[in-house]
C-alpha positions in Angstrom: 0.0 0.0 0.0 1.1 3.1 -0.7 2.1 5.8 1.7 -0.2 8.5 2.4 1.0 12.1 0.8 -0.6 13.3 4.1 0.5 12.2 7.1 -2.0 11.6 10.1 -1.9 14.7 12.3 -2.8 13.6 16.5 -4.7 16.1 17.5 -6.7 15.3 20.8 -10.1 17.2 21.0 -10.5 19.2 23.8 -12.9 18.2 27.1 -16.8 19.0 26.4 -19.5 19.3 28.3 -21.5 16.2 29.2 -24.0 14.5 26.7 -26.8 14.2 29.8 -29.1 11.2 29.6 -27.9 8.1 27.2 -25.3 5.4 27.3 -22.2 7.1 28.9 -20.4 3.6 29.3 -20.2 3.9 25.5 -21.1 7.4 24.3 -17.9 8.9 26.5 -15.6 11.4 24.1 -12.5 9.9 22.9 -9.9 11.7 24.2 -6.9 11.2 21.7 -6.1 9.6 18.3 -7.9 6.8 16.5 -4.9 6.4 14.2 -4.0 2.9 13.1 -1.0 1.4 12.0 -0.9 2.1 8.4 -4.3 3.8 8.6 -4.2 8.2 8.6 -6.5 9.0 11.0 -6.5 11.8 13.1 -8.3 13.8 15.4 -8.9 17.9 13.7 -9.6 21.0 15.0 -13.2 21.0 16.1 -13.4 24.4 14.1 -14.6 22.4 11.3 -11.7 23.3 9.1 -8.8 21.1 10.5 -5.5 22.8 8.7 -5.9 24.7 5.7 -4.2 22.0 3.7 -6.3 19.6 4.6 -9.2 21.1 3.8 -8.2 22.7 0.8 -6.5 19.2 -0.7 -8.4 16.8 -2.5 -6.7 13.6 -1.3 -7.4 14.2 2.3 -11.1 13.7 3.6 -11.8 15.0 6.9 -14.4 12.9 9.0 -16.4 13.7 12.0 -18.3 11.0 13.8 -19.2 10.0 17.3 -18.1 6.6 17.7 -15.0 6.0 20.5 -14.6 3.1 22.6 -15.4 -0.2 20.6 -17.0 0.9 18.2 -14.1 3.6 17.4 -11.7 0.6 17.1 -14.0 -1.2 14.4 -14.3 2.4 12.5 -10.6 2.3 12.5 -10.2 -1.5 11.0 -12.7 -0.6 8.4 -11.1 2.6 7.1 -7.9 0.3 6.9 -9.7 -2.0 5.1 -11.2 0.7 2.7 -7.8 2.3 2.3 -6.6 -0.8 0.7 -7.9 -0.1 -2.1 -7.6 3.8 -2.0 -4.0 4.2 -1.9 -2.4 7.9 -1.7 -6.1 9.2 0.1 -5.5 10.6 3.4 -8.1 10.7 6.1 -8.7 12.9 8.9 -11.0 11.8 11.4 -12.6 13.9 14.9 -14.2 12.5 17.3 -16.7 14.6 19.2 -18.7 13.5 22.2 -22.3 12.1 21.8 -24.9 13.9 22.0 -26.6 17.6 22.0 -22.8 18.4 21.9 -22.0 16.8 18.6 -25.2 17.8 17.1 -24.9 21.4 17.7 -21.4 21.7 16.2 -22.2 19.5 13.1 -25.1 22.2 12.6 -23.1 25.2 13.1 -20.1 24.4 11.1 -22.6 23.5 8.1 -24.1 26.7 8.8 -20.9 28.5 8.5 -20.1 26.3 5.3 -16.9 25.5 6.7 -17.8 21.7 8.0 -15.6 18.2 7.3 -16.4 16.7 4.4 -18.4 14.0 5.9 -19.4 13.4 9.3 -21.8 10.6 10.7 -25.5 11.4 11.8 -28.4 9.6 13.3 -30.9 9.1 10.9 -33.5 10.3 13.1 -31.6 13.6 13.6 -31.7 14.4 9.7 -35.6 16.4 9.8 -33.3 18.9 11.8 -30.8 19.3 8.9 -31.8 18.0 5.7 -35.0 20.5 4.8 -32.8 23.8 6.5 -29.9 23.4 4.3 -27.4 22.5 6.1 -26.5 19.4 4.6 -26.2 18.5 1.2 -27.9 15.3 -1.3 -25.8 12.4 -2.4 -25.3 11.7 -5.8 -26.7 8.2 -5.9 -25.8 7.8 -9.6 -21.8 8.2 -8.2 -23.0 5.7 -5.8 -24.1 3.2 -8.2 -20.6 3.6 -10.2 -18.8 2.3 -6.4 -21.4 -0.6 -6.5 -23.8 0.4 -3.9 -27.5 0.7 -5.4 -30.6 2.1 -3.1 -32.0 -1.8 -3.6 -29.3 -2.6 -1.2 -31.3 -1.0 1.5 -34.4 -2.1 3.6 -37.1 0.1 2.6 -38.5 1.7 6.2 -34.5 2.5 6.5 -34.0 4.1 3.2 -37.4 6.1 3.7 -36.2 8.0 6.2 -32.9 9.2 4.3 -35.4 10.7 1.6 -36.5 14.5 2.1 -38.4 15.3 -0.8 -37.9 12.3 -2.7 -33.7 13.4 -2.2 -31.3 11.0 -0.1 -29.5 13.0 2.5 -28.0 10.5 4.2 -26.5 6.9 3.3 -27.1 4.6 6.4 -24.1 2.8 7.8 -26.5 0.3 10.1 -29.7 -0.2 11.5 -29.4 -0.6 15.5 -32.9 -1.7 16.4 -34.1 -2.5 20.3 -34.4 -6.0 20.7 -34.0 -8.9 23.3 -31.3 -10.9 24.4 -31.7 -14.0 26.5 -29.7 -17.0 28.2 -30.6 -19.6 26.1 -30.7 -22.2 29.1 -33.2 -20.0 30.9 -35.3 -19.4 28.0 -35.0 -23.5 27.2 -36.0 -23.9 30.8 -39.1 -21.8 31.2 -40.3 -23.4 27.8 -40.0 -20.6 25.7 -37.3 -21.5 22.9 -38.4 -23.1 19.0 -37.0 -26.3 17.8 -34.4 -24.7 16.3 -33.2 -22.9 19.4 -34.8 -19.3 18.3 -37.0 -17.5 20.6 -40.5 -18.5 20.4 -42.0 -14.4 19.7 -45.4 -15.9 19.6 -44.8 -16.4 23.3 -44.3 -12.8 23.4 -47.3 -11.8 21.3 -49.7 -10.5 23.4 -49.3 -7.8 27.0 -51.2 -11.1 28.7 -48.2 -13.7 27.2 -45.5 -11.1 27.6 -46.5 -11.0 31.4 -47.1 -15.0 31.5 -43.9 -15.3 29.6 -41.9 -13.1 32.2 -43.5 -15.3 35.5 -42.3 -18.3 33.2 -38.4 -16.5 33.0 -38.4 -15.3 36.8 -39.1 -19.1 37.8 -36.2 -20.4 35.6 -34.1 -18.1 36.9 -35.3 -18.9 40.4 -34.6 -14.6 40.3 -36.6 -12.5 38.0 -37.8 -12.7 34.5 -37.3 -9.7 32.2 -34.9 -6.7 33.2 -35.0 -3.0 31.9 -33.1 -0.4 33.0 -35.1 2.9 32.2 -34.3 4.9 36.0 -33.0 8.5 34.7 -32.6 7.2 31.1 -35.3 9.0 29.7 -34.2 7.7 26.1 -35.0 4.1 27.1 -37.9 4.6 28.4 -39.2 6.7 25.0 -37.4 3.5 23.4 -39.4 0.8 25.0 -43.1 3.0 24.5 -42.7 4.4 21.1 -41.9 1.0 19.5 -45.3 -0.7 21.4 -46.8 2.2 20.2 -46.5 2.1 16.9 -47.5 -1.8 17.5 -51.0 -0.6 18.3 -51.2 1.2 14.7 -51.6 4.2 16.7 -50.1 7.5 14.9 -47.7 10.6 15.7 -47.9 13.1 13.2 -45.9 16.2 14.4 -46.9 19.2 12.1 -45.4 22.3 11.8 -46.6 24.7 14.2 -49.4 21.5 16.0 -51.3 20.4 17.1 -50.0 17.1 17.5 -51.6 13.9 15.9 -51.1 11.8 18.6 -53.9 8.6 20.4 -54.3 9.6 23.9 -56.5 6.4 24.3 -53.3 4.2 22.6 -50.7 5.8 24.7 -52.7 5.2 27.6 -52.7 1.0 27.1 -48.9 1.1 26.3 -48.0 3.2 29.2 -50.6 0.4 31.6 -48.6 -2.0 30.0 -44.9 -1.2 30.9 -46.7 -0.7 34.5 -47.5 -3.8 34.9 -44.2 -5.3 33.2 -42.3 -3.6 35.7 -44.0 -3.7 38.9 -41.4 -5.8 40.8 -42.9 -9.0 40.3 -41.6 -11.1 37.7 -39.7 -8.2 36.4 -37.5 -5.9 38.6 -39.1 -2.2 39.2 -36.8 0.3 39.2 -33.4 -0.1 37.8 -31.1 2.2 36.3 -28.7 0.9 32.9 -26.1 0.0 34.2 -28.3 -2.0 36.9 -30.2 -3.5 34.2 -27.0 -4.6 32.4 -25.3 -6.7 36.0 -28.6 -8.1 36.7 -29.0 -9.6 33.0 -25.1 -10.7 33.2 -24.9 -12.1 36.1 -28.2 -14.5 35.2 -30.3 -12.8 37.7 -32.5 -12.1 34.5 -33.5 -14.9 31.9 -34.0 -11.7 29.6 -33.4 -8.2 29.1 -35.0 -5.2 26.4 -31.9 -3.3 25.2 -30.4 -2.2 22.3 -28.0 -4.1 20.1 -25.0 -1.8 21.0 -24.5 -3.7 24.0 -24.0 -7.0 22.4 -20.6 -7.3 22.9 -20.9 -6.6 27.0 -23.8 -9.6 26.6 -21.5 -12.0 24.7 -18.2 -11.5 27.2 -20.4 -12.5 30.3 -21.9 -15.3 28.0 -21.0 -16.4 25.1 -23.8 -18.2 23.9 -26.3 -15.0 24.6 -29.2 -15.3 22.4 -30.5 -12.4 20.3 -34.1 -11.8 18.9 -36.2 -8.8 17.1 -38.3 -7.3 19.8 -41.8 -9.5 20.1 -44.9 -8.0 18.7 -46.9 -7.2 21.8 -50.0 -5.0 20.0 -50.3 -6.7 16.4 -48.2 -4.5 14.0 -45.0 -5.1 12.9 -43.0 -2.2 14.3 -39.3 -2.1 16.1 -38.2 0.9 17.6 -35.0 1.8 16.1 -32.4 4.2 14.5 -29.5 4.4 11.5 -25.8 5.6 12.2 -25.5 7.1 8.9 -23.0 8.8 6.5 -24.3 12.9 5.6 -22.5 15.5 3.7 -22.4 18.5 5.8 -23.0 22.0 3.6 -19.9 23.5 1.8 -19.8 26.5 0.3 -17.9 25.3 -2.6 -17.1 21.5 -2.6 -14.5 20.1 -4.8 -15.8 17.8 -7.4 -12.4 15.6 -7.1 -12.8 15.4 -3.4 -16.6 14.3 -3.5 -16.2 11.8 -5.6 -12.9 10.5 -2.9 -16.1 10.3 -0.6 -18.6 9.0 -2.2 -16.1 6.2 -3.3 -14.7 6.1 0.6 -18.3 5.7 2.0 -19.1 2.6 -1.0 -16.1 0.7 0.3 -17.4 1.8 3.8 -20.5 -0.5 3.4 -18.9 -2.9 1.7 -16.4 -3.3 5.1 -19.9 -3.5 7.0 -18.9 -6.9 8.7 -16.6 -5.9 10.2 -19.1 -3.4 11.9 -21.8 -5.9 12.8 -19.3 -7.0 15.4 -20.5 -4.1 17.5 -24.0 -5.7 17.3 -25.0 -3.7 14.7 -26.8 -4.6 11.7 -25.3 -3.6 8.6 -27.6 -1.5 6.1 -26.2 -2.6 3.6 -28.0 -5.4 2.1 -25.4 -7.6 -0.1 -23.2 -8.0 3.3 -26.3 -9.1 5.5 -27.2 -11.9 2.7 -23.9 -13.4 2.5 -22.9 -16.7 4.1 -20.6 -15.1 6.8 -22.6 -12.8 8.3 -25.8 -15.6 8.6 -23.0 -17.3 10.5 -22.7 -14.5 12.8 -24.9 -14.6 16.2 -27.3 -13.7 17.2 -26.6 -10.6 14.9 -28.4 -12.3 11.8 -31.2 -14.1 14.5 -32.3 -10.3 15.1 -31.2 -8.7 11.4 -34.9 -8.8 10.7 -35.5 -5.5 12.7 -34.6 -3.6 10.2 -37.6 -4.4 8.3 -39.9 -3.6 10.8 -37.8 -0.3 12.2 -40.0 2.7 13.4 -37.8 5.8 13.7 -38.5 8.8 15.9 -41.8 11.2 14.6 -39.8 13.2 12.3 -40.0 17.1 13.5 -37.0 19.1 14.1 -36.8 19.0 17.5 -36.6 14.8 17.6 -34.1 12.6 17.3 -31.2 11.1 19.2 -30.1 12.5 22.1 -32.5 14.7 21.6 -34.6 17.2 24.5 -38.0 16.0 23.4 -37.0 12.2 24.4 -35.8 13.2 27.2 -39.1 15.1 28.3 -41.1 12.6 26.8 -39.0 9.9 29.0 -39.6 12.0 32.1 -43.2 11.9 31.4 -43.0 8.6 31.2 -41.2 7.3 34.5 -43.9 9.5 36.2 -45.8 6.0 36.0 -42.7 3.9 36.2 -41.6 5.3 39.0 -44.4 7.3 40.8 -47.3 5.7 40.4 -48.7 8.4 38.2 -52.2 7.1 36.1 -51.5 5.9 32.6 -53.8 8.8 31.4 -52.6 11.7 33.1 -49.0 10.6 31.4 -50.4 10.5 27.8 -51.6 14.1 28.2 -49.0 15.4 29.8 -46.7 14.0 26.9 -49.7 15.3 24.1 -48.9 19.0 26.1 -45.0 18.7 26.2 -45.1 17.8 22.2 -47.5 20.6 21.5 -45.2 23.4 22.8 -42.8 21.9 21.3 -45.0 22.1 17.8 -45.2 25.5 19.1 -41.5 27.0 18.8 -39.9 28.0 15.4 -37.4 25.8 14.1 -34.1 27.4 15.1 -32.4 26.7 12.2 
């Protein structure tokens, strides 16, 4: 491989303010340089323009995303991977931390036209940025020429890239909430197929879901099901908007409200995760990180989590079990989101260096299994139907998700990490934690997303 005609500059960001609510065992800022051996990647200025060469030479990309930890290290192996066949490209990469943090810089250095040349987004994050201008569209015929077609995507993830019929965003994954369960516990209480997969149907109901948890907790002589929701105000939106969109119930968002929401739907779902966690078959009460020992340490057959933390799962035991979340209401609908690729706003892009990224992010999804060791699922369709990644699990015994994924109520004020889950998770453990009626919480989260409706979009 050839040598890069720009070598990686280690620049560590400096500290930021904290992300609030989330996953801070895996969302923490990356203090320092992702750089690989044989691999240029290195951390920028957070001004958006890194050094004037660099942003002024076609052969060096600069990235911004806001993966560190594991996932950081897989980023890394894939860009090697990609670079293989991209000799002479350099590639700058800044890590920012996750969150409203990394969100409001993306959007002001696209405002200021002076952004990296690609950064990652959540997909439920691009209503805020797509339809203001601060990104810009893919060329999908460029696309095509690297080998990566818009077939290759499931269709409710490819939706949501689309902003008047334009894709804005090319996802890198789907990473859906699902289960994960000890297979011996699940054999045990009765509740595993012929072929070892978790038996949904058991699930299929709030009456089985409950009789299905009684069934765990006596396996595990312990409890049945865990969630940890106690101040994460994202996983308890998580758990409620997926079973809400089960019930076919809808949440339209208009510009300016009201809000389209079924206060007599939100009502049974928020009665339901009442009674799932009351402290009888299921612990009541416990934070992530609680949620997370309890499930390793087999005190729970079961746990409702997302994907991410697959790899946490697998080290405590290796033969963990994986499964789309269960269709409690009757429709098909998994609450879930999309690390994706975007191309921040430039005032004048060069055509030599979009092409380096178009080509970059094609080889990207091509390196995708490498990513679904993370627990991710791929979004890229050829890699998910090969023989090696159906060989992977449980990543390809919950791939499925992603053609039942639900995305947040695009507005511009939702999304991840965003202030309206967090209001509409403290709504929400009102009930889970207080006692609050089911009712009184569905209005109070109808008011919060009305004066919400009710604010101009900022941008």
């Amino acid at each position: 491989m050839a040598a890069s005609p720009n070598p990686a500059r280690t620049v560590p960001p400096p500290d930021l303010p904290g992300a609030g609510p989330g996953h801070p065992r895996r969302r923490t800022l990356l203090k320092g340089s992702l750089a690989g051996a044989g691999a240029a990647l290195a951390a920028g200025a957070l001004s958006g323009c890194g050094s004037a060469a660099a942003a002024d030479d076609p052969d060096t990309v600069r990235m911004w995303s806001l993966f560190s930890g594991s996932d950081g290290a897989l980023l890394t192996d894939m860009v090697k991977e990609v670079r293989r066949d991209m000799p002479g490209i350099g590639w700058e990469h800044t890590v920012l931390e996750w969150g409203p943090p990394y969100y409001t810089k993306l959007s002001m250095a696209a405002a200021g036209g002076r952004a990296p040349d690609l950064a990652i987004a959540h997909l439920s994050r691009l209503p805020g940025y797509a339809p203001t201008g601060l990104l810009d569209p893919w060329d999908l015929s460029l696309l095509a020429e690297f080998g990566v077609e818009r077939s290759d995507f499931a269709e409710p993830v490819w939706r949501k890239t689309l902003t008047d019929g334009t894709a804005y965003a090319i996802p890198l994954d789907t990473h859906p909430f699902v289960t994960f369960f000890h297979p011996d516990a699940a054999s045990k209480a009765g509740l595993l197929t012929a072929d070892g997969a978790l038996d949904l149907d058991a699930f299929g109901s709030p009456e089985r879901f409950l009789e299905a948890s009684r069934e765990l907790a006596k396996a595990t002589g312990r409890s049945g099901v865990a969630f940890g929701y106690v101040l994460d105000y994202a996983q308890s939106w998580r758990l409620f908007y997926g079973l809400y969109r089960q019930t076919g119930g809808v949440f339209r968002l208009p510009p300016g409200g009201p809000a389209e929401i079924d206060t007599d739907r939100m009502t049974h779902v928020v009665e339901f995760m009442t009674r799932l966690l009351d402290g009888r078959a299921n612990p009541a009460r416990l934070d992530y990180v609680s949620a997370l020992a309890s499930f390793n340490n087999r005190q729970t057959g079961m746990i409702l989590s997302g994907e991410w933390e697959l790899p946490a799962f697998r080290a405590a035991d290796p033969e963990v079990g994986g499964a789309p979340f269960p269709n409690v209401f009757g429709e098909a609908a998994v609450y879930a989101d999309s690390h994706s690729f975007v191309l921040p706003r430039q005032k004048d892009p060069s055509e030599e260096k979009r092409r380096n990224v178009h080509r970059f992010v094609a080889g990207m999804l091509k390196a995708g299994q490498l990513w679904a060791q993370a627990g991710h699922i791929p979004a890229y369709g050829p890699v998910t139907r090969t023989a090696a990644y159906r060989g992977l699990t449980p990543q390809s015994d919950y791939a499925a998700a992603q053609e039942q994924a639900v995305f947040d109520p695009p507005a511009w004020f939702t999304g991840a990490g965003s202030d309206f889950q967090t209001r509409m998770g403290q709504s929400l453990q009102t009930a889970l934690v207080d006692g609050t009626a089911p009712d009184r919480v569905a209005r109070d989260m109808v008011r919060k997303v009305n004066t919400l409706l009710a604010k101009p979009d900022p941008a």
